[in-house]
N, C-alpha and C positions, 0 to 999 in steps of 0.2 A: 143409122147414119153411117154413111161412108167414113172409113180412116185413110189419111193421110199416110204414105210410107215413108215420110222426109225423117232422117234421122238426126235426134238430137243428142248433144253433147254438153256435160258439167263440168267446168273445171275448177277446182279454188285457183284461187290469187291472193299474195301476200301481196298487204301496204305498206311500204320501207319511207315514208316521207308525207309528211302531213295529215296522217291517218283520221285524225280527230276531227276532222272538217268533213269527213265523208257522213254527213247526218241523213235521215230521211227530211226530203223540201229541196232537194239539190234538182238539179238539172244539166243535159248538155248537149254540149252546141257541136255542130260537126259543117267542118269549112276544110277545104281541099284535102278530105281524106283526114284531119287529124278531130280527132273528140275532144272537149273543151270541159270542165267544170264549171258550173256557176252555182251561186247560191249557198250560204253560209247561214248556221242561226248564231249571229252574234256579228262584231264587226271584225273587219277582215285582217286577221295574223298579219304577221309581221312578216313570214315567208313572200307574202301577195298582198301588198296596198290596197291592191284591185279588186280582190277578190275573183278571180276569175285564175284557172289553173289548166295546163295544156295535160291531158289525161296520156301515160306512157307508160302501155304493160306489153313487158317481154321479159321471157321466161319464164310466163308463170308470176310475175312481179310489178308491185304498181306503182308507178311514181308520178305527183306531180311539181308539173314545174313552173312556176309564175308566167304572166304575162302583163302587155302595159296597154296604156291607153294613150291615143293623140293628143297632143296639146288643145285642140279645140272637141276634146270630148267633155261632154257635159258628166254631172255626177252618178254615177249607177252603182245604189244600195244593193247590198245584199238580200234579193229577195228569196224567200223560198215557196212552195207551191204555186208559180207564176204560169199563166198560160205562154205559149211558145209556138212557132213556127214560122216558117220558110216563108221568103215573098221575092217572088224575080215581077219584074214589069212585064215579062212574058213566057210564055209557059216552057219555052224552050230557050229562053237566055239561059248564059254559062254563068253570070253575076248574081250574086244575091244577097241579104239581109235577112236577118233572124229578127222577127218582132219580136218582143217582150210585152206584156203585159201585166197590171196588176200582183199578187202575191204579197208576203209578209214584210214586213222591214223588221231590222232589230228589235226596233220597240213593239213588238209585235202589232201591230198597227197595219191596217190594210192602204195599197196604194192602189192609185185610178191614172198612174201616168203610163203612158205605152211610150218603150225608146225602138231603136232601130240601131241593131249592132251586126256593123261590117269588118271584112278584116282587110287590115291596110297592107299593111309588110309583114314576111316572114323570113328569119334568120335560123342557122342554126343556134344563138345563142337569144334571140329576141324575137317575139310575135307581136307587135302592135295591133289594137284596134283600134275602132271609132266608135262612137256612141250618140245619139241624137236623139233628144225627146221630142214627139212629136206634140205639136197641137192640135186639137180637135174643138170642130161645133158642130151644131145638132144636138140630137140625141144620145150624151155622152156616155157610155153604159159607168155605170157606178163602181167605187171599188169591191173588188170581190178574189176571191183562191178558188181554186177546184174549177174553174171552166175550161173551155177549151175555142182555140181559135187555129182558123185555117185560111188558105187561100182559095180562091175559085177563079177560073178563067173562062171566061164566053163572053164571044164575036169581036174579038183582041182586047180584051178588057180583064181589068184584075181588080178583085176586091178583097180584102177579108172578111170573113163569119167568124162573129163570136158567140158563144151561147153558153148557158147555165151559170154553178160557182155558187157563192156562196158569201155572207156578208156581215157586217156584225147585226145586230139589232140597231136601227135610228136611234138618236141620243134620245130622243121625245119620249122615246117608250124604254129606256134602259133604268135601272135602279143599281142600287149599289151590288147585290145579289147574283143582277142578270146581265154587270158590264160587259164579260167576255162572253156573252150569249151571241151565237150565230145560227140565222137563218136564209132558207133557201132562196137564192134570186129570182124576179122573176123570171116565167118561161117564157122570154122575148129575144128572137134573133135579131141582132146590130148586124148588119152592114158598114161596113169600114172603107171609104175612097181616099187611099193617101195620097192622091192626085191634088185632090182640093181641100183635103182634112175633113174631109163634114163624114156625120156619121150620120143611121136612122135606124130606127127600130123598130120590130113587124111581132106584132102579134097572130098565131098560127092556131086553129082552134084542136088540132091537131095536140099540141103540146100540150100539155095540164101542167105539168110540173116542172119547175127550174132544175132541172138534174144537175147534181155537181159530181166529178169524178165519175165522167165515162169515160167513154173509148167515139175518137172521131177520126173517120176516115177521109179524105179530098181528094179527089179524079174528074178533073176539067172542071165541070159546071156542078157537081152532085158533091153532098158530101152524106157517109152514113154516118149517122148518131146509134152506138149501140150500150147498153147496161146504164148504170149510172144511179145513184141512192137519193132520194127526198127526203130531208129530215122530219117533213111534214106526216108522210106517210110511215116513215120509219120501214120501206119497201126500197128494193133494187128494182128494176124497172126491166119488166121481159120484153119490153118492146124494141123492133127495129126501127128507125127513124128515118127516110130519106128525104133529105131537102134537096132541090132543086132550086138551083139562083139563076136568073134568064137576064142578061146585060145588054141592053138596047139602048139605041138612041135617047132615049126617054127614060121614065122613070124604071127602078129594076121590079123583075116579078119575082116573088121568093113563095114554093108551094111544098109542102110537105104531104109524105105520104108512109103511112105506116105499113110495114113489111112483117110479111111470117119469117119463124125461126129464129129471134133473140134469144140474147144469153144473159139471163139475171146477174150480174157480176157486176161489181163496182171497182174501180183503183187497178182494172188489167192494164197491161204492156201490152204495145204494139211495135213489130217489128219487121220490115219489109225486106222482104229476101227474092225477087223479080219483080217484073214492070209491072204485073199485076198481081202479085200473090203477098201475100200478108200474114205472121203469125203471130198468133190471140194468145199469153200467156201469165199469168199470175194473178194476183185481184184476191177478192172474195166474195164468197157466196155469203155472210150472214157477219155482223161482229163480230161472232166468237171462230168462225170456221175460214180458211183459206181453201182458194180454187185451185187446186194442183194438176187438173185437166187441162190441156191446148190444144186451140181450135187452127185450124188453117182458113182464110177468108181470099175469099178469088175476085178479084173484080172484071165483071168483062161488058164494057158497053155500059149499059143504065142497068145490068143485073147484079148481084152481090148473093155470093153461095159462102156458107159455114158450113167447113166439116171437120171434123173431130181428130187429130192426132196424134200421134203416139209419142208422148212426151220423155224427158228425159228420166234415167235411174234418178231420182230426188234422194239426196245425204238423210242420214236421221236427223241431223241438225236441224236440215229443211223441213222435213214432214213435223219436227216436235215443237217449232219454235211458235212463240205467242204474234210474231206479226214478221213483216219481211216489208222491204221496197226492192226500188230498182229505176233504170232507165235503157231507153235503147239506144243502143251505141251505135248500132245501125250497119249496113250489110248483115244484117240477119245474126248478129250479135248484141243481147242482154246483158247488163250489169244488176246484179241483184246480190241485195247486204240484208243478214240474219244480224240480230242485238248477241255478243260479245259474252260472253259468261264472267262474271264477279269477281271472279275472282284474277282476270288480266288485270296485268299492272299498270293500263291506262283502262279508267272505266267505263267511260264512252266509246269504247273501240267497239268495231263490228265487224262482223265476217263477211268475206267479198266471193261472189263465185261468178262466170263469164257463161253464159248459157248461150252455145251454137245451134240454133235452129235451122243450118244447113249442113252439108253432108260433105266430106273433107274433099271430094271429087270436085263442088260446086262455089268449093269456095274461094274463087280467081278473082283477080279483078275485075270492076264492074265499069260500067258507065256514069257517071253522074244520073241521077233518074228524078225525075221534077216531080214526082206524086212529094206532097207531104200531108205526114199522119200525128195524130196528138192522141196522145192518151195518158193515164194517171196511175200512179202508184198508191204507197202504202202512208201512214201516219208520223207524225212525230213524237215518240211515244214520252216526249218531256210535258207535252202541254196538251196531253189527253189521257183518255185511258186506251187502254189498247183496242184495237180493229175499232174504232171512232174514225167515221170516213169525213167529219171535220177535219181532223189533220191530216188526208190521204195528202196524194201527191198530183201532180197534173206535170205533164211533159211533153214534149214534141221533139223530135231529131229527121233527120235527111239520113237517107240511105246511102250513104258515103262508103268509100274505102274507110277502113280503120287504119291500117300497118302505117305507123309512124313513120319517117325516114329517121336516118341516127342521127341524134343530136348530142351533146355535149351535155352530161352532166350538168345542173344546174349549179353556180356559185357566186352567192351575193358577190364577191368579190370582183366580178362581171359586170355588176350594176354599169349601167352610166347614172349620171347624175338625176337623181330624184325628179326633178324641177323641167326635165324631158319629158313624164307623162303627162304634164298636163293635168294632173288627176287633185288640182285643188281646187277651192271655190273662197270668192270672196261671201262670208254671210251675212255682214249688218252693215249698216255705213259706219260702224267706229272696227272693225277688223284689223285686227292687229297681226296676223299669222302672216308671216313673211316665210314663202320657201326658200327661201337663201339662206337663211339665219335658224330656222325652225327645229328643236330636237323635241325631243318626246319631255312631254312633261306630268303627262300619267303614264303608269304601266300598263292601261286597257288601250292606249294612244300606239302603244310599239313603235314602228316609223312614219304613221300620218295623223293629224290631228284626229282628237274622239270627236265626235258629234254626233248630235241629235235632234230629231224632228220637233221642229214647234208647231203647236197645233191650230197656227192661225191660218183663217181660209183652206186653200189647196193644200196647205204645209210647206215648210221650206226646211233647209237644214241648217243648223246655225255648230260650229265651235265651241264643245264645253270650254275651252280654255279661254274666249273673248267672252262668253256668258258667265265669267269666275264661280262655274262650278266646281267643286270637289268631286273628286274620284270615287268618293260612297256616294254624293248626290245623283252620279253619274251611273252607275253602279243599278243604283236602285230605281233610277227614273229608267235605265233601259228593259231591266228585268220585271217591272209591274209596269201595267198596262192602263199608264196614266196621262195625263195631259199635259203637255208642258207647254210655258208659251217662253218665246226670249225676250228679251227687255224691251224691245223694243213694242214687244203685242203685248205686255203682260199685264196692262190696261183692261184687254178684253174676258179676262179673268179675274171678279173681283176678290172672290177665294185664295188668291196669289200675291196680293198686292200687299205692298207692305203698309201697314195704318199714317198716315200722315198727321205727324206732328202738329198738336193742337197747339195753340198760340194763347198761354196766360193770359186773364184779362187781370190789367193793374187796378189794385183796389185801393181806395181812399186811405188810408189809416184812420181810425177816427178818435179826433181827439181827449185824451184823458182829464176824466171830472175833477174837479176841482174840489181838494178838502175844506171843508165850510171851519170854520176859525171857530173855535168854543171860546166863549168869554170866564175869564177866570170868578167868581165871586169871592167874594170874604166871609169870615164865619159870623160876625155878626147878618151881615146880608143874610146868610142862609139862616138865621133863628129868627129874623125880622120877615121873612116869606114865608117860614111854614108856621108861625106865629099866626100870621093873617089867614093863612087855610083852613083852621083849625077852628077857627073863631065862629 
């Protein structure tokens, strides 16, 4: 196989600012050139309400820096391994929207909502977004992590594909043993019209297997499906996948067709460095083994070539460590974090390195470029064992400029007032949290009320603080992966409910016998009676 001459380059980066939030399950978003954080395991620091952090490395040095949300943004959890990617109404608008999809909540608990986050204003001191949950009918795809969703465009039309991922076990079939049991979705591609919300779903006989944690590529109407692990088979999947989605007057055609020359790999990065060129880098070949080889991928027309490239000098760190993630930053720039040695003095810290997949000649400014690419990364090594592609990652980015403009140091003391983003929610009808008056009243709370998902229906989020929970209730209901309902649903949970007060039945007294009177005799009486008995 042909190699690639594009040259790559490693560099570390130090984190000076929120370090501890950079976990494997993150993701980032890239809007006019700047790279965004999202995705926390936990809920969101006190540095970022929002959770959400504008990503700024220069020098060698990383920093992030909060950002807010519109008053009319709806709520957006922290999720982590969420599907993602780009959607313009046309293939060559300059506007666009990051979908979200699916991924973890704090309570580790999977979501089935898709939002739609736009960026409204940018300042030097302030980035506003939007966020909007969409609804959907039809055929809803269920919640799931590890898949991957894209756009397609044919004959002025846009849809998104979603496919694979991964889901818990139905309650029907779960036991105490097998709660946090997850298996493979089915292998059914949705179709997604956010025109009119309705979704539909295609079975492909093509497909056998729900793949979670590949690598998907989108160019106009085609998108390639390439690696991806079955937990069923306990295999990475050598196959290449091409769908075709055909958008007509009428109903849509969706046809797959299996291609030579796949790459057995699960949890690889994708990063777009030209209009059609693409580099395949990180993943792994097996649990215990990482893929330290990168591919270069062409697309030209309805063809797709892999060929092998000469990857960068890899640190010892990198070649020695037990697992790695990462995400694309985009213009042909990687973020990729190795786990932290024990002995730092924060112990979830990790090491950060920036991997250049083009060559310092070609690294100018670019165009805006409307291909978008999704693909996954690596595990979260708290709620698995290591290389377990249940906890890889799934991501999507646009091939953006990175170079930040200068901005100002971040300083809460910049804030404007809280009650500007928008970023509360009424949850029961007795809510009590007023943002005018409101300060923390847990220390897991920081500057926005805690809360947490009650598990009635679709779920909703309610207030530990209107729910008068405790900060241990609080605490332990978010770290196990349990049920919780709020007062208002805690009916529907007979396990949870509190015993109701039985109502005494009054009982008669009944009344006390009466001592029967003994007659006294006299002594002759008594010799004159046993006299006659005797006789």
């Amino acid at each position: 196989m042909a190699q690639s001459t594009d040259k790559m380059s490693l560099q570390m980066v130090s984190t000076i600012s929120n370090s501890s939030l950079l976990q494997p399950g993150f993701s980032l978003l890239n809007f006019d050139g700047l790279v965004f954080f999202f995705g926390q395991k936990g809920w969101p620091k006190r540095s970022c309400p929002t959770g959400v952090f504008l990503l700024d490395i220069k020098q060698n040095e990383l920093k992030m820096k909060p950002v807010f949300f519109s008053k009319d943004s709806c709520y957006l959890p922290p999720l982590r391994y969420p599907a993602l990617c780009t959607f313009r109404s046309d293939a060559r608008a300059d506007e666009y929207h990051y979908i979200i999809h699916g991924g973890k909540t704090p309570n580790n608990d999977l979501s089935d909502k898709i939002y739609l986050i736009s960026l409204v204003s940018k300042t030097s001191k302030k980035i506003t977004f939007q966020c909007i949950e969409k609804d959907l009918g039809g055929d809803v795809p269920e919640a799931r992590y590890g898949h991957s969703m894209n756009v397609v465009h044919s004959r002025g039309k846009s849809m998104s594909v979603l496919f694979g991922g991964r889901s818990y076990t139905p309650l029907a079939q779960r036991t105490t043993e097998t709660w946090n049991s997850v298996v493979d979705c089915l292998p059914s591609v949705f179709l997604i019209d956010f025109e009119f919300g309705c979704c539909t779903s295609y079975i492909l006989p093509e497909l056998q297997d729900g793949l979670s944690f590949h690598v998907s590529i989108a160019r106009d109407d085609t998108i390639y499906i390439l690696g991806g692990h079955s937990l069923q088979n306990n295999t990475r999947s050598p196959n290449l996948y091409r769908l075709k989605i055909d958008l007509p007057l009428g109903s849509p055609a969706v046809t797959c067709t299996i291609l030579p020359g796949g790459i057995s790999v699960s949890s690889a990065i994708v990063t777009q460095i030209s209009d059609n060129e693409f580099v395949l880098v990180g993943g792994y070949h097996s649990d215990n083994q990482k893929r330290l080889a990168c591919n270069t991928i062409v697309l030209e027309d309805s063809k797709i070539e892999i060929v092998e490239s000469v990857g960068p000098e890899w640190t010892p760190d990198i070649k020695h460590c037990r697992m790695w993630f990462g995400c694309d930053m985009g213009k042909g720039s990687v973020l990729l974090g190795i786990p932290g040695a024990n002995k730092q003095i924060i112990p979830d810290a990790n090491y950060f390195y920036i991997l250049r997949c083009k060559g310092a000649e070609e690294d100018k400014e670019e165009e805006l470029i409307t291909q978008t690419c999704s693909q996954t990364s690596s595990e979260d090594p708290g709620d698995s064992t290591p290389f377990e592609d249940s906890e890889e990652f799934f991501f999507s980015a646009e091939a953006n400029s990175f170079d930040a403009d200068d901005a100002d140091t971040y300083n809460e003391d910049d804030e404007e007032d809280e009650s500007e983003t928008g970023y509360w929610i009424t949850c029961c009808a007795s809510c009590n949290i007023d943002i005018n008056t409101w300060v923390p009243f847990y220390s897991t709370e920081l500057n926005k009320p805690a809360m947490i998902l009650c598990s009635s229906g679709a779920g909703h989020w309610v207030h530990a603080q209107c729910m008068d929970l405790s900060e241990t209730m609080l605490l332990g209901l978010s770290e196990a992966n349990v049920k919780y309902f709020c007062n208002e649903h805690i009916d529907l949970n007979k396990g949870l409910q509190t015993p109701q007060k039985v109502m005494c039945l009054k009982k008669t007294p009944m009344k006390p016998l009466r001592k029967k009177k003994t007659m006294k005799l006299s002594t002759s009486t008594k010799k004159s009676f046993l006299r006659r008995l005797f006789e």
